[in-house]
N, C-alpha and C positions, 0 to 999 in steps of 0.2 A: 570530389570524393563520392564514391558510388554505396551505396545507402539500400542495406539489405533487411527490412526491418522482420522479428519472426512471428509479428500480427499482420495481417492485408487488412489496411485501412480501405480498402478500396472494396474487400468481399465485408458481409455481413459478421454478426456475430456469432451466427450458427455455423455460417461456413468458417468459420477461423477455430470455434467449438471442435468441429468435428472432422478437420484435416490439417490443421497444424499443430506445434507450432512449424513454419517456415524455414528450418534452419540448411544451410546448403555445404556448410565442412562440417567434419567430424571434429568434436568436440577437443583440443590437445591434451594431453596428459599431465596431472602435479605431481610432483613429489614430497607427500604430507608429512612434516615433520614435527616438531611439537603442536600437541592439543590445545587448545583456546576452551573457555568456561564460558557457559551461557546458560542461564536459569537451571545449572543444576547437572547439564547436559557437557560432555566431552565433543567440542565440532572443531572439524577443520581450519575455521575461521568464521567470523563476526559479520558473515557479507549475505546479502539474503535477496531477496525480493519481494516487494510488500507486494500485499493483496490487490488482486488488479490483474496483470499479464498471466498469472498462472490458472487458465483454465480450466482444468480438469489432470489427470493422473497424467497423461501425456507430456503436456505443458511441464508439471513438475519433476517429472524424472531429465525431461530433456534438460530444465537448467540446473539440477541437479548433479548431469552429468558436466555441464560448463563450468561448474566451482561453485556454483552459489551454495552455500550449505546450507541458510537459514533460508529455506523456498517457503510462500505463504498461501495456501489455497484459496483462490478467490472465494469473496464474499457467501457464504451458501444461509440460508434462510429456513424457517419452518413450513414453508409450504410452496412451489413450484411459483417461479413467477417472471413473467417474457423478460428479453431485453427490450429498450428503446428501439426503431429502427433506424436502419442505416441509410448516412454512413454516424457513425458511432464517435471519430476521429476524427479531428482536422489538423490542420498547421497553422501555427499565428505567426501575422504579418510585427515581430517581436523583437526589437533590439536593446540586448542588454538585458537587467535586470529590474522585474517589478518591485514599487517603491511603496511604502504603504501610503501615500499621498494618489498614487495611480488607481485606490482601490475606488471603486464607484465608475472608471470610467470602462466606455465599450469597447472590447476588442474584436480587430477583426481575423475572419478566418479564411485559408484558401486549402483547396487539395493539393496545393503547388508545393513539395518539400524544399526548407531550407539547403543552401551548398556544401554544407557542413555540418558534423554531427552534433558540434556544442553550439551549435544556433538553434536546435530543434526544440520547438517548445508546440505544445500540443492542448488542444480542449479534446476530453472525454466525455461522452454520457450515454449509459449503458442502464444507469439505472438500477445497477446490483441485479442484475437478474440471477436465478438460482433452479437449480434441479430440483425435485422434488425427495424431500430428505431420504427416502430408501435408497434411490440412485447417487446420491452425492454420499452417502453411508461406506455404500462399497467401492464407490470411489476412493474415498479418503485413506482406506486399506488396501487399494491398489498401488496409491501414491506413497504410504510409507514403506510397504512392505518394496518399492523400488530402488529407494533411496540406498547412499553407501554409507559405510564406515565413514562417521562424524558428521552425519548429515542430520538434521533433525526438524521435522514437519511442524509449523506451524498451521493452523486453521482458521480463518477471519468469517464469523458470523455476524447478523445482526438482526435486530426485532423490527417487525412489521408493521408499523400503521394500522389503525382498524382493529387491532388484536382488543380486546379490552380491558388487557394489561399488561403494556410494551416493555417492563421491566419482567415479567413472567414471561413474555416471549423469548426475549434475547435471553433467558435462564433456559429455557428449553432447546432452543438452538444450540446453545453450548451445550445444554447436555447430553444430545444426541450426539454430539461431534467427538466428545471426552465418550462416548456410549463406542464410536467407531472408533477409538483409539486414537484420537487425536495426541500428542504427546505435549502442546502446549497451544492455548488458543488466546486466538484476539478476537474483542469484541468492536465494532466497528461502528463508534459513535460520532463517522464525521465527512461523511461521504455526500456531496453538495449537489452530484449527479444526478437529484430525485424529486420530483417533485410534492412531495408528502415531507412531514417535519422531522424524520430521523436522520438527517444530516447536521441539524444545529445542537443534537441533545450534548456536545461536547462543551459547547457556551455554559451550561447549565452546572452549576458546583453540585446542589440538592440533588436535583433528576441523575444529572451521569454517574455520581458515586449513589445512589438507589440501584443504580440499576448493576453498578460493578459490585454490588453487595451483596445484589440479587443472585447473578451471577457466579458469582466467591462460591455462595453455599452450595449453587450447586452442583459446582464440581471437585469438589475439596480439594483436592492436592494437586489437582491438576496446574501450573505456571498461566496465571492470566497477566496478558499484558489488554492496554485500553489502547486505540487507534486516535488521536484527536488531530482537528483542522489547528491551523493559522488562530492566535487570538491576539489581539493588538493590546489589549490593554492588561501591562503587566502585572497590575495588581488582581485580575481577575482570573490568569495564567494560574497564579500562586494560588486563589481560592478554590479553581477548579485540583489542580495539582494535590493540594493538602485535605479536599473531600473524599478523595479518590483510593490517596496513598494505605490506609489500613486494608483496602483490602486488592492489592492490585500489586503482579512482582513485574511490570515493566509498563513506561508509556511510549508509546510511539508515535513520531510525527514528522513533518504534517504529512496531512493529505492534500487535495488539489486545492488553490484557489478559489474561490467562488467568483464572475465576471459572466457580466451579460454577451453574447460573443455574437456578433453579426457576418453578414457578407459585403462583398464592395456594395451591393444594392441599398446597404444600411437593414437589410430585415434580418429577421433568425437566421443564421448559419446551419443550426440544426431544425430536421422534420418534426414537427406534430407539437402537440401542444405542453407549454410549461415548462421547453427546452430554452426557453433563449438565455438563459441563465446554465451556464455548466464548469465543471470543474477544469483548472487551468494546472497544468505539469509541466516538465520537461525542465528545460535552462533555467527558464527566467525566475523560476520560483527557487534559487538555492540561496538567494542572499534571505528570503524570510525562513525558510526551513532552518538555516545556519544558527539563523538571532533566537529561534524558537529552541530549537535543541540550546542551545548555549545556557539560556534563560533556566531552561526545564533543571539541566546540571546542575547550576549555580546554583537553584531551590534545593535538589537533591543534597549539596555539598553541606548548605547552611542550614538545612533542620534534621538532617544524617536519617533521609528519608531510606528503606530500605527496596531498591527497584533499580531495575534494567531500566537504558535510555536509550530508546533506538530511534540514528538521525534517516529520515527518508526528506526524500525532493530534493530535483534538480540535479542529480547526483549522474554526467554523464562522462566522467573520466577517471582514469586511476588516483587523478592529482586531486581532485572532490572528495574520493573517498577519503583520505588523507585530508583535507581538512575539516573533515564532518572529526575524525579519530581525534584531531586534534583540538580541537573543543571540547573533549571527554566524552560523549557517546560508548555505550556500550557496544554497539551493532551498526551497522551501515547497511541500507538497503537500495538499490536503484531499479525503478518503471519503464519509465520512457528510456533513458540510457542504454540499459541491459534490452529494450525490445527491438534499437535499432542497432546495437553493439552488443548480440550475445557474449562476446567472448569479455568482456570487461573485467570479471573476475578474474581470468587466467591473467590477462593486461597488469594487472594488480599485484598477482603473486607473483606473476616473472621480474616487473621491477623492485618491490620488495627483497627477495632473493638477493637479488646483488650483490 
């Protein structure tokens, strides 16, 4: 199978910034028929992109145009801050799906792509890099004002390290974003790609819902949904989940893995320091994404929490999306999938149809 992805893992992340995304047919046309409900909003459908492949206005109008309606603007921050360099991606040497007994061990990575697109499973680390909030400002009003009928822009921010009050930061970050009109934003407490500690503040019941309170206030009406990783222990799932819930109208999950990832050599796979640990996506990670979303419902069901449940990971076929739906999720989102299968959404609607 020939494997057109609309990121170059092979160019940087400036160069894929600033001349893709990669897409080579024109995008097919739907025929929209009844509206779907999403925080509030009339879209097309429940299908989106989480924060990650959507670079800039660009990025989101293009999948936009492919059907995704619920498109998410990558990560943007309060103050300008590089990417890791490249290469940024790899491919893992990966069969089947990760087991939570596999967590601890190393995996490895090569540039060599799987034969198949449901084999593809990927290490990222970028590091959240962000524009400098003026530029990501008028971006963000480039990217909604693109969008069609029932499409509705999500924006994923998060707080800085070093700030001297990371709960007042990620409130400022969102509130410049709700300031450019963001129409609903995520705050993204669980991004593993970094080396500083704002990737684990989703483990935290106290800290995350501080900070989604922080937050709350100060965007008032705006729809916050929280970004959280992988957590194995369900009891602590439910404490984080019930610190969060007053002031939060969606959680979304997971994000990538966290795994030490090497080369055949056995050393880092990735450049420069405090990378050999990075975020894991694509295939392998939908049997834990699947038991997380499920878990997250099941809490929602039995204490009649009031929020959105958006399933993301692993999500690289129309039959995925369909069983993430089928677990009760509010939303389905796919990364890696949709970067190597833009058209997936359309995939979606024309079997649906039927």
């Amino acid at each position: 199978m020939k494997l057109n992805p609309t990121y170059d893992i092979y160019r940087s992340y400036e160069a894929n910034y600033q001349e893709g995304p990669f897409i080579k047919e024109k995008a097919p046309l739907r025929q929209i028929g009844r509206k779907e409900r999403f925080l509030g909003f009339d879209v097309n459908s429940c299908l989106g992109i989480p924060a990650g492949p959507l670079l800039n206005s660009r990025w989101i109008i293009a999948y936009a145009e492919l059907g995704f309606d619920l498109p998410v603007y990558k990560t943007v921050r309060t103050r300008a801050t590089p990417s890791h360099p490249d290469p940024n991606c790899m491919f893992l040497k990966l069969n089947g799906q990760i087991k939570e007994e596999d967590f601890g061990k190393r995996l490895v990575a090569t540039m060599e792509p799987p034969p198949a697109l449901e084999e593809i499973s990927i290490t990222n680390s970028f590091g959240m890099p962000s524009r400098d909030p003026q530029v990501w400002q008028a971006d963000i009003q480039k990217a909604k004002a693109g969008l069609g009928e029932g499409q509705v822009l999500i924006v994923s921010v998060v707080g800085t390290p070093g700030e001297k009050d990371l709960a007042a930061d990620y409130a400022k970050a969102a509130a410049l974003a709700a300031e450019a009109g963001a129409p609903i934003i995520e705050i993204n407490l669980s991004c593993p790609n970094v080396v500083t500690g704002e990737g684990s503040v989703y483990t935290d019941p106290d800290f995350s819902a501080e900070i989604s309170k922080t937050v709350k206030r100060a965007i008032g009406a705006v729809p916050l949904i929280i970004k959280i990783g992988y957590i194995t222990d369900s009891g602590r799932l439910a404490h984080v989940v019930k610190a969060n819930a007053p002031h939060v109208d969606g959680i979304a999950g997971i994000n990538t893995l966290s795994f030490e990832v090497v080369n055949d050599e056995g050393t880092s796979a990735l450049p420069g320091p405090g990378r050999l640990r990075s975020g894991v996506c694509g295939s392998a990670i939908r049997a834990c994404a699947m038991r997380q979303a499920s878990r997250i419902v099941d809490l929602k069901q039995k204490e009649k929490y009031d929020f959105v449940v958006v399933g993301v990971g692993g999500v690289m076929t129309p039959g995925h999306i369909r069983e993430f739906f089928n677990v009760g999720v509010d939303a389905v989102m796919s990364a890696t999938g949709a970067m190597w299968d833009p058209f997936l959404a359309y995939k979606y609607w024309k079997e649906e149809r039927r």
